[in-house]
Structure formats: structure tokens, C-alpha cells
C-alpha positions, 0 to 999 in steps of 0.5 A: 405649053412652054415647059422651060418657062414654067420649070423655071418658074416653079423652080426658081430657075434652079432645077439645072443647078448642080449638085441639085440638093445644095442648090436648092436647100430642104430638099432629099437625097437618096443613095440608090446603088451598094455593094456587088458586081454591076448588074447587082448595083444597077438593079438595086438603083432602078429597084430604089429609084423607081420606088420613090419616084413612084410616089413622087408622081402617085395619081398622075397620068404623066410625067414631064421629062427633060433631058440634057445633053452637051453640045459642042459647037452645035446648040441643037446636037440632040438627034442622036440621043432622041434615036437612042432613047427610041430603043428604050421604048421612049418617043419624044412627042412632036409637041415638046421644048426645046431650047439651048444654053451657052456654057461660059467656062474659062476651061472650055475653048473660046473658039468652040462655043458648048452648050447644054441642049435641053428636050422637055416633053410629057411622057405616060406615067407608065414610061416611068421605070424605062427614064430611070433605066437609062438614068442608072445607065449612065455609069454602066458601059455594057448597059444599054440602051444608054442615051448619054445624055442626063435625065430630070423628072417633074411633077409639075401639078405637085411641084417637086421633081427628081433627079436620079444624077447616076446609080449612086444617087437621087435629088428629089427637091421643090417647093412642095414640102408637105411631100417631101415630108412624106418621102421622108418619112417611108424612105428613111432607109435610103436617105443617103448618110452623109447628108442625113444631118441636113434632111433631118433638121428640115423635116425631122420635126415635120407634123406633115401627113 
């Protein structure tokens, strides 16, 4: 199976966009971590994270994972975040994609070619909680195991997939609506505020079950 074809093709080429939730219009964002010292903020955004992507992939045996990184110079510089992601008790199997995209930035030097270096692979449904560990890890320099590296969740049966950017925040977008109607619905209490207005006027009036 050629992962990055069907991703873009599910996604319209969009599932890399950044910000992810403008990018592809009458999706979800949710605001993941509060108030209180590290380890509490970091809790409460695994806490959260894990509690919507669970019914993101409900009934699923796996999950497909991809992971980002940057690379300068070196379109294949992923070793050392596969070695890293081993100490969260995640191995990236030996049928995976693997692929790289050259980043054209005026701010970048011309002479060092960047590239974004993307691994997808299936995982076991139950590694679920250690992605989104590394996910909210991001931010939090005394946590680890930290792969540094960022981290996409699809459901790719149910077309709609999840991006936890960091512990303050989680896109979950895709052509699934009926889905992400009901997201909507009994996760309203970590809607993110400030785009409260747009997810509303996608899914407020919703007759989806």
C-alpha cells in the first residue's frame, strides 16, 4: 500500500497544510492543555487528546501514523527519530512510506536544501495513547521520551484524521462529516473558544447521529 498516495488523495493533498484547521474548512479544533505547572498541563493534554482520538479511531484494529520531521541537507535524516520513538515502545514496521519534500523558502539558505521527511506506517490501535504522549511532548524540555519530530493520526477507513500540533491544541479534520458532527457534539467542552464561531456554523445545525 502506498500510504502518501492515498493520504493525499483522501485529503486533497491538504493533510500537511499548516495551520491544518484553516487549510481544510469544516473541520474541529480542540484546545487540549490549562492552566498549572508542566506535568499538570501536560496531563490534561494527553488526558484530552487521547479522549477524542479514541472515538476517532473507535472499532479500529490500527491506526496509520505519519511523522514529520525537518531535514537539512539530508532528504532522508530520519534515523534518529525512529531510535527515539523505540523508547516509547513504538517500532516502525519494515513495510512503511517513506518519502521527502524539498521546502522552498526565501528565508532558508540556497546552498542547504531543507526538506520535510515524512515515515507513515500502520500501528496497533493500542499504541494510540504512546503517539499522542510523544505528541504533547513537544513543547515540555524535561519530558520524554521526546522524538522531536511531528506527529499525523489517520483513520483512513473513516477518512478523517487528527493532528495534536502540541499540548495547547488538536485539528481533527476530513471529508467524513457525519463524524465529525458527532465529535462535535460530546466534546463541546474542549471546542477551542476562539474558533468556536466557525465549528458552529458547520455543525451546529447538524441532524447527523
Amino acid at each position: 500500500m502506498n500510504l502518501q498516495r492515498e493520504i493525499d488523495h483522501l485529503f486533497d493533498g491538504q493533510a500537511f497544510a499548516r495551520p491544518l484547521f484553516y487549510a481544510c474548512p469544516g473541520g474541529l479544533r480542540f484546545g487540549l492543555s490549562e492552566g498549572g505547572g508542566m506535568i499538570e498541563q501536560f496531563l490534561t493534554a494527553l488526558r484530552k487528546s487521547t479522549e477524542v482520538c479514541r472515538d476517532v479511531f473507535d472499532g479500529e484494529d490500527s491506526l496509520t501514523v505519519c511523522l514529520r520531521t525537518h531535514s537539512r541537507g539530508n532528504p532522508m535524516a530520519h534515523r534518529p527519530t525512529l531510535l527515539a520513538l523505540r523508547s516509547a515502545g513504538i517500532q516502525i514496521p519494515a513495510v512503511r512510506s517513506v518519502w521527502s519534500e524539498m521546502i522552498d523558502d526565501e528565508w532558508f539558505d540556497e546552498a542547504v536544501p531543507e526538506y520535510w521527511v515524512n515515515v507513515a506506517f500502520e500501528a496497533p490501535s493500542d499504541l494510540l495513547q504512546a503517539v499522542l504522549w510523544c505528541a504533547m511532548a513537544s513543547d515540555f524540555g524535561a519530558i520524554r521520551p521526546k522524538p522531536g519530530c511531528a506527529f499525523y493520526l489517520f483513520n483512513l477507513n473513516r477518512q478523517v484524521m487528527a493532528f495534536p500540533y502540541d499540548d495547547r491544541g488538536m485539528d481533527v479534520v476530513g471529508p467524513n462529516k457525519t463524524l465529525l458532527s458527532r465529535l462535535y457534539r460530546k466534546h463541546q467542552a474542549y471546542l477551542l473558544d476562539y474558533d468556536r464561531e466557525a465549528m458552529d456554523a458547520t455543525f451546529a445545525e447538524s441532524g447527523d447521529d
